[in-house]
C-alpha positions as CSV (number, residue, x, y, z in Angstrom):
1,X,0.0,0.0,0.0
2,X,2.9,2.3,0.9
3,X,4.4,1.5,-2.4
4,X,1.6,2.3,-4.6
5,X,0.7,5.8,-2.3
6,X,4.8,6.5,-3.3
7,X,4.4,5.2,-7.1
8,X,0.9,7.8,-6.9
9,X,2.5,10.9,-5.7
10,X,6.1,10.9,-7.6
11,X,3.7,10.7,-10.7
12,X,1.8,13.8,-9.4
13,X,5.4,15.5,-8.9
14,X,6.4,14.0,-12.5
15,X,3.1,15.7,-14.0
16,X,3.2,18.7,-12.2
17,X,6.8,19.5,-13.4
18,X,5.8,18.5,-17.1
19,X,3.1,20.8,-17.3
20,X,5.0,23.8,-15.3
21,X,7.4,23.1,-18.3
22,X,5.1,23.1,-21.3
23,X,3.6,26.8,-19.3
24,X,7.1,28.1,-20.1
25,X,7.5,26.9,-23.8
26,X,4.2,28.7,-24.5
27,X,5.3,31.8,-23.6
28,X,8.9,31.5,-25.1
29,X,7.0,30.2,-28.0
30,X,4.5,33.0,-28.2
31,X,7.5,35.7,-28.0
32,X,9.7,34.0,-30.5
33,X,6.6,34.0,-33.3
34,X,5.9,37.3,-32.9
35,X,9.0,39.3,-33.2
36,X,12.4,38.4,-35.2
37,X,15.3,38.6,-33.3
38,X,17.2,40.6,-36.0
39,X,16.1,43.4,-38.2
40,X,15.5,46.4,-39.4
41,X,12.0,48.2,-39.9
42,X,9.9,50.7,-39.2
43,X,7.6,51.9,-36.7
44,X,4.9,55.0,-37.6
45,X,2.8,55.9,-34.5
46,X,-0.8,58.0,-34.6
47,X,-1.8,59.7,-31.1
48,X,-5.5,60.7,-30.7
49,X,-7.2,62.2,-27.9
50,X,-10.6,62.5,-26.9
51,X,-10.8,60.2,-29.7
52,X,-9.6,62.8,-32.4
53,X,-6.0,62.5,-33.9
54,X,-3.1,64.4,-32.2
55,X,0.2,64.0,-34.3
56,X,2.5,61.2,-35.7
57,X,5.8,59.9,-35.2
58,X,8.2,57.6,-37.4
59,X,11.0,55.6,-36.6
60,X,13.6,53.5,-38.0
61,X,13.9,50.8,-35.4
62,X,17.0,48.5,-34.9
63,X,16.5,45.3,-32.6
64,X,19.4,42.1,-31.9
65,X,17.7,39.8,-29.4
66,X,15.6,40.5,-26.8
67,X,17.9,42.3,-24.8
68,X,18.9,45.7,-27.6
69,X,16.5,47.6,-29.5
70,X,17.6,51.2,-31.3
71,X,14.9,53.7,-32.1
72,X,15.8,56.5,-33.6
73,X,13.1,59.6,-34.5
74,X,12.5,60.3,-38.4
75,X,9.6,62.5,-38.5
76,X,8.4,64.9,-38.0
77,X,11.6,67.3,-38.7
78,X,11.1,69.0,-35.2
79,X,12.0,65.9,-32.9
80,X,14.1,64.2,-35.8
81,X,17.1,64.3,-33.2
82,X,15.5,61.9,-30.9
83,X,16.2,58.4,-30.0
84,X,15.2,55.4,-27.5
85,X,17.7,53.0,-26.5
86,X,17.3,49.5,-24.4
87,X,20.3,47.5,-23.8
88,X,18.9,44.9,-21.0
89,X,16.8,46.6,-18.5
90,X,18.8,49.8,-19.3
91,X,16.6,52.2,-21.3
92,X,17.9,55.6,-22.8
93,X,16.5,59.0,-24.3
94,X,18.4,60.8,-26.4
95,X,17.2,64.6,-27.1
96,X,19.3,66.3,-29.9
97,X,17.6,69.7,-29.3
98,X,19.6,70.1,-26.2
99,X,22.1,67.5,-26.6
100,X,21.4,65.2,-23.7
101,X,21.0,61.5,-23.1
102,X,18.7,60.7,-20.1
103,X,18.6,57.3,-18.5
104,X,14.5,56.7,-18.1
105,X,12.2,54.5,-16.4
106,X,10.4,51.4,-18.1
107,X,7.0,53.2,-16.9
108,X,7.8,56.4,-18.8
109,X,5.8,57.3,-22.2
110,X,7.0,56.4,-25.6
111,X,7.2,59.9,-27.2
112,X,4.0,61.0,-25.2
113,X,2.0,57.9,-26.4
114,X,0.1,55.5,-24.5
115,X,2.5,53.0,-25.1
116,X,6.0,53.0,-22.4
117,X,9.4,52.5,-23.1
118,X,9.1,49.0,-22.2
119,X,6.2,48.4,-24.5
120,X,8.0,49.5,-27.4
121,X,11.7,49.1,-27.1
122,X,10.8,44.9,-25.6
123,X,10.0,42.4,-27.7
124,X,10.2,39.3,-24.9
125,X,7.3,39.4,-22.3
126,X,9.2,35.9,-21.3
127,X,12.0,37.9,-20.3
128,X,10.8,40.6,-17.8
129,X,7.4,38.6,-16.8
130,X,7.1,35.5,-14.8
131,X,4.3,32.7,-16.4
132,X,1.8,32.5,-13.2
133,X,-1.1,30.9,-15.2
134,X,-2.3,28.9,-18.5
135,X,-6.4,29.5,-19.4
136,X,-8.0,27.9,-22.1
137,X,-10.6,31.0,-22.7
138,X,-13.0,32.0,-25.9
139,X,-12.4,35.2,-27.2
140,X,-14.6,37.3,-29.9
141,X,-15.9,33.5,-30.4
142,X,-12.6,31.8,-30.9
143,X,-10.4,29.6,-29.0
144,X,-7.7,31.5,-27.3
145,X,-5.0,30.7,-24.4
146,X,-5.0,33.2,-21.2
147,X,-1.2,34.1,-20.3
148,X,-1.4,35.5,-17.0
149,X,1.9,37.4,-16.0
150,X,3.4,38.5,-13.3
151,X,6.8,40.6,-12.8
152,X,9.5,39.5,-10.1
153,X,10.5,43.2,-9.8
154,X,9.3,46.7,-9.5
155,X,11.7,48.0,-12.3
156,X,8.8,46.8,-14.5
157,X,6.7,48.6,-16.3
158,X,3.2,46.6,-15.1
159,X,2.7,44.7,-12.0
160,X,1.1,42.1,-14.1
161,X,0.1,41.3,-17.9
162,X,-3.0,39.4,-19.3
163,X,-1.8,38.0,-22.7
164,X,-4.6,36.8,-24.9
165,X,-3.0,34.5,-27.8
166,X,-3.9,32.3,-30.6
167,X,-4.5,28.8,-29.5
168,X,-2.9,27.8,-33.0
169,X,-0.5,30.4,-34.0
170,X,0.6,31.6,-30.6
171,X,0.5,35.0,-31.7
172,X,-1.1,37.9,-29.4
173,X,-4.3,38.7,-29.9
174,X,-5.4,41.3,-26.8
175,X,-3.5,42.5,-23.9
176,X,-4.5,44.0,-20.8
177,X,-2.0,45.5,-18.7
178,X,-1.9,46.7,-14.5
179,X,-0.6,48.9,-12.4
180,X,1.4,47.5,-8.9
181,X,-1.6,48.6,-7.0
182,X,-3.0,46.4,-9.3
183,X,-5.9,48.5,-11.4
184,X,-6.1,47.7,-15.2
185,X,-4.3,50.8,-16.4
186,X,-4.4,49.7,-20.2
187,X,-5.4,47.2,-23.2
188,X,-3.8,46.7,-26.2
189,X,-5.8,45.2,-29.3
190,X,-4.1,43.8,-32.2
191,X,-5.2,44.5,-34.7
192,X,-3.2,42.7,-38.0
193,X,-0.1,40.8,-38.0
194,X,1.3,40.0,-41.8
195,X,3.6,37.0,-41.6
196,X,5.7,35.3,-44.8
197,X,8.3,32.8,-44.8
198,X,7.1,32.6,-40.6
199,X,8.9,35.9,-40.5
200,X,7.3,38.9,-39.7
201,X,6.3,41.3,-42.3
202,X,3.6,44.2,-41.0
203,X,1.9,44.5,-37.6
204,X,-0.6,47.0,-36.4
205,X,-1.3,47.2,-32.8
206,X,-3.9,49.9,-30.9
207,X,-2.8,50.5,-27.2
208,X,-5.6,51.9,-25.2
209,X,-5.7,54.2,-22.0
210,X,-8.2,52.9,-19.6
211,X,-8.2,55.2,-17.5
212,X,-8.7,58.6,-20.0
213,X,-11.5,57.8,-22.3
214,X,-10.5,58.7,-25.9
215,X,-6.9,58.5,-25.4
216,X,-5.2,55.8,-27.5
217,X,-2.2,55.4,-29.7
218,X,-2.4,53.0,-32.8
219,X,1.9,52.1,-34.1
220,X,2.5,50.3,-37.7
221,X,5.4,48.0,-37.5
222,X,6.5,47.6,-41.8
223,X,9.4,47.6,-43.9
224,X,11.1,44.8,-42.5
225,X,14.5,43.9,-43.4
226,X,16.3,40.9,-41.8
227,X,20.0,41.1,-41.8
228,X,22.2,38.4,-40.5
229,X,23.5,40.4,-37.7
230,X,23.8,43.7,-36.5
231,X,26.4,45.3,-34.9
232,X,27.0,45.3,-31.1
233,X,28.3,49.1,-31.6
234,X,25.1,49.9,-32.7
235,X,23.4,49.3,-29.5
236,X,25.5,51.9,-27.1
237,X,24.5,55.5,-26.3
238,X,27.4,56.7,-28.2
239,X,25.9,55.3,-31.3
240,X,22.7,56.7,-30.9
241,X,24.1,60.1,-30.0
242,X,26.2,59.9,-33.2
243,X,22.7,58.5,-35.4
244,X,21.0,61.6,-34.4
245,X,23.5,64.2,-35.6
């Protein structure tokens, strides 16, 4: 009897750890189908409030990894000399007007938008989350999987992250996002991703305030080049400073 109760909970253990692992392979999964881990492209970004356009950015975006990501300003002409850099949890802001890189928080605003630094210059939620939970859920009538997040730190943009993705694809579908007092803060929609060759070719995401109605911020990733590697140089404030010029 002592045996079998033994045999009974080491396969409990043995099941437990399986499916803690699959968890984790989701989420690495659902990062590494979304976003390339080198290339060139370029990001255009609408702001509205009160649910009437604002103004537009463009950016010529350089990531290696998950850890470096380069963004440098293109338009419009009066903030061309302005860049975003993330090397690890280090994240940069360069301002050309007055010649002066600023080391800035992962909770700070992309270029006034809705979306943060972290949103934008990250392309790994495996890397600065922790997996807490796996839902089956249906969403807008389809079969979806419920990524429920957590962060280990406080150097973090969100306290936690709801990620919505395709049960098939593994791509994102919706995201909700919290503050560390915990109140949902925002939701992202996506709204098309464009895929060929499984590489990523055209993305349109819509990041919404919840707590300002009519305040969102809609960015176009396109023009995707994939080079076989990028320079390590590329990814240092130095460079950045010198792109700008």
């Amino acid at each position: 009897m002592k045996l079998k109760t033994l045999f009974l909970l080491l396969f409990l253990i043995a099941a437990m750890a399986g499916y803690s692992q699959v968890d984790k392979n989701i989420l690495k999964k659902s990062d590494d189908a979304f976003f390339p881990g080198v290339a060139k492209f370029t990001a255009d970004m609408k702001l509205y409030e009160n649910n009437k356009y604002d103004r537009y950015y463009e950016f010529t975006c350089y990531i290696k990894g998950n850890r470096k990501y380069l963004a440098l300003t293109k338009n419009p002409p009066i903030v061309r000399r302005r860049a975003h850099l993330r090397v690890g949890e280090k994240i940069w802001s360069y301002l050309g007007k007055i010649n002066r890189t600023v080391e800035m928080s992962a909770k700070a605003s992309f270029s006034e938008s809705v979306f943060s630094e972290e949103d934008i210059l990250s392309t790994s939620l495996g890397y600065y989350y922790n997996l807490e939970k796996v839902e089956e859920v249906e969403l807008n009538g389809n079969k979806a999987l419920k990524l429920s997040l957590k962060s280990p730190t406080k150097k973090t943009a969100y306290y936690r992250i709801e990620s919505f993705i395709d049960e098939k694809t593994l791509l994102p579908i919706k995201r909700c996002y919290y503050s560390f007092s915990n109140q949902k803060i925002k939701e992202m929609d996506v709204i098309k991703i464009k895929k060929k060759d499984n590489k990523l070719q055209y993305a349109h995401l819509i990041m919404y305030d919840a707590l300002r109605k009519g305040r969102y911020t809609e960015v176009e990733f396109k023009d995707f080049e994939y080079p076989d590697d990028l320079d390590d140089r590329m990814f240092t404030k130095r460079y950045m400073e010198i792109a700008c010029e």
